[in-house]
N, C-alpha and C positions, 0 to 999 in steps of 0.2 A: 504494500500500500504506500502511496506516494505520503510526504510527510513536510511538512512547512514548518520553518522555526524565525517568529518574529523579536526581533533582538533592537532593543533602547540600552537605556544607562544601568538603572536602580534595579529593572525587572518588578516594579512598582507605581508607576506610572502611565505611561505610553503604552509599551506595549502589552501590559496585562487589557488593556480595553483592545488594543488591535488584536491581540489573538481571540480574544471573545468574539469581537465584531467577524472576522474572518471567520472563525469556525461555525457560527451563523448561519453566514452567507454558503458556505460551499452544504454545509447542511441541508438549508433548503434546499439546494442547486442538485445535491446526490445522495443526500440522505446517508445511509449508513454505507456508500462507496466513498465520501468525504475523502478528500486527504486528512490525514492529521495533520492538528494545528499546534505549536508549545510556542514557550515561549522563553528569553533569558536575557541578562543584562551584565552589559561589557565589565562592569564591575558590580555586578548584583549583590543585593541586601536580602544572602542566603536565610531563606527558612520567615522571609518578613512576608506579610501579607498586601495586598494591595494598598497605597493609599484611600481613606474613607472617602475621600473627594472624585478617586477615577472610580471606586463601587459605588456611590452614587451617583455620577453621570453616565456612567455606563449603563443602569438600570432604570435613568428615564427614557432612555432607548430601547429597554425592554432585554440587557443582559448582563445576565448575573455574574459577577465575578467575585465573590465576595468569599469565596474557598480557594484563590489565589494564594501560591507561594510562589517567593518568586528565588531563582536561580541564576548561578554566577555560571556565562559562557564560558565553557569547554571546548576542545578539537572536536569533542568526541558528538560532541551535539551538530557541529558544522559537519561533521562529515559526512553525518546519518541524513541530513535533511536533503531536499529536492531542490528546497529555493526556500531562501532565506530575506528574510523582506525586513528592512532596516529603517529605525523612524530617523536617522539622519545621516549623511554622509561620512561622519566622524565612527559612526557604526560599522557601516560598510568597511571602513580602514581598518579598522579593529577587526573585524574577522577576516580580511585578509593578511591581518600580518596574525595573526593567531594558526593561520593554519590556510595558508598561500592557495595550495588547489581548491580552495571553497568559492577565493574570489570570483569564479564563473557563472557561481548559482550566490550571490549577494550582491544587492541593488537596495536604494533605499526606495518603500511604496510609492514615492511619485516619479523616481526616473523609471521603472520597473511598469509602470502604467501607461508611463507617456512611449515609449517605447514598444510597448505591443500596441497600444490606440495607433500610433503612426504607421504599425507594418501594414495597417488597411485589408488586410486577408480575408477579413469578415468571416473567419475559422467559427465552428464551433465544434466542442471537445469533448472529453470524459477525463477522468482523474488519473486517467493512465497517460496522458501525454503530457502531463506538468512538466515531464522533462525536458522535453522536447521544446515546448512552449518558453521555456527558458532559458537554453540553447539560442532558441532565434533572439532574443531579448537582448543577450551578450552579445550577438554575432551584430546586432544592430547598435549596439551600444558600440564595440571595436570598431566599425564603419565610420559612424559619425566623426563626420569632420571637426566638430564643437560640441561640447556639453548642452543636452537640452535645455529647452525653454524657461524651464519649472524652478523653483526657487523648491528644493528637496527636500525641506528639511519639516518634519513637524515642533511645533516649540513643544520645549519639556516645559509643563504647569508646574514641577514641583517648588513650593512655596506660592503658588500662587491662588488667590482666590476663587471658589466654586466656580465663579461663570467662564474664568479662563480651560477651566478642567471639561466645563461643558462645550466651549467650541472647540477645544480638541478632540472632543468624543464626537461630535456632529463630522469635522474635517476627517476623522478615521473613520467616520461610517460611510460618509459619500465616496471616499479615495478606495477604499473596500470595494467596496460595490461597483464601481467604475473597473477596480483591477481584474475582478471574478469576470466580467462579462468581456474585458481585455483579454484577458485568457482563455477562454472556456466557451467565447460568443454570447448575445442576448440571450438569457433563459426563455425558452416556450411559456407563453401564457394559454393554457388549456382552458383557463376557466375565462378568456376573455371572450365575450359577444361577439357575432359577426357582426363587422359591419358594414350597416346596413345599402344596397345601391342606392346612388341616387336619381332622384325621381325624373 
């Protein structure tokens, strides 16, 4: 089974709501053929739990993170995952100097987006081709002539006020959900209406 590992600072923060938000989305999208989702931080606050601020913004979104512990990144975690989704570029560095051949499948969530949105393939997938899906990502990433458009990075809330904590959780559910159908195509709406010709 394919396997994703979203990697911030604390593993308290950022990415305990992107891996929620993430494991979400591919849930609805595959249900129990999901990739797995974890998650770990470049100098993680082994054995700490989420901050109360990302369990609260995360759960007026409707997901629970609130049995988070969070973990200090290993080789052993990078080597095992398929694609590794980073909330800022200082991440992504960090796991490639942590363990060099990972750097192929590590992207931060919005160059990793912008990136498949631009291949235009208009693909749609199963959870067996995340590698693949990631492979092209890199190989468009090595092409480019200049670093994409997108400004990479998500802000770390920590120390910062509830509403900061909430448009980071809003900014990782939209960039989520933009990435899953970057990857994987529009999900089928079966229960959408025809509609209707007109008259």
């Amino acid at each position: 089974m394919s396997a994703v590992l979203v990697v911030c600072t604390g593993n308290v923060c950022r990415s305990p709501m992107a891996e929620g938000f993430l494991r979400a989305a591919l849930e609805r999208r595959f249900g129990g053929a999901a990739p797995l989702v974890s998650s770990a931080g470049t100098v993680g606050w082994e054995g700490s739990g989420a901050m109360q601020e990302s369990v609260e913004a995360a759960a007026e979104r409707g997901i629970d993170i609130a049995d988070h512990v969070a973990r200090r990144l290993d080789a052993g975690m990078t080597a095992s995952a398929d694609l590794i989704v980073c909330m800022a570029g200082e991440h992504r560095d960090a796991v490639e100097a942590l363990d060099p051949p990972a750097a192929v499948r590590a992207f931060t969530l919005k160059e990793l987006t912008g990136l498949l949105e631009s291949s235009g393939d208009g693909r749609t997938g199963s959870p067996e081709d995340l590698p693949g899906r990631v492979a092209v990502a890199d190989e468009l990433r090595r092409r480019a002539a200049s670093p994409g458009p997108w400004d990479e990075d998500i802000v770390d809330p920590l120390g910062s006020p509830p509403s900061v904590y909430r448009a980071v959780a809003w900014e990782l559910d939209t960039w989520i959900e933009r990435l899953v159908a970057a990857t994987f195509g529009p999900a089928e709406r079966a229960d959408d209406p025809a509609i209707p010709e007109a008259l």
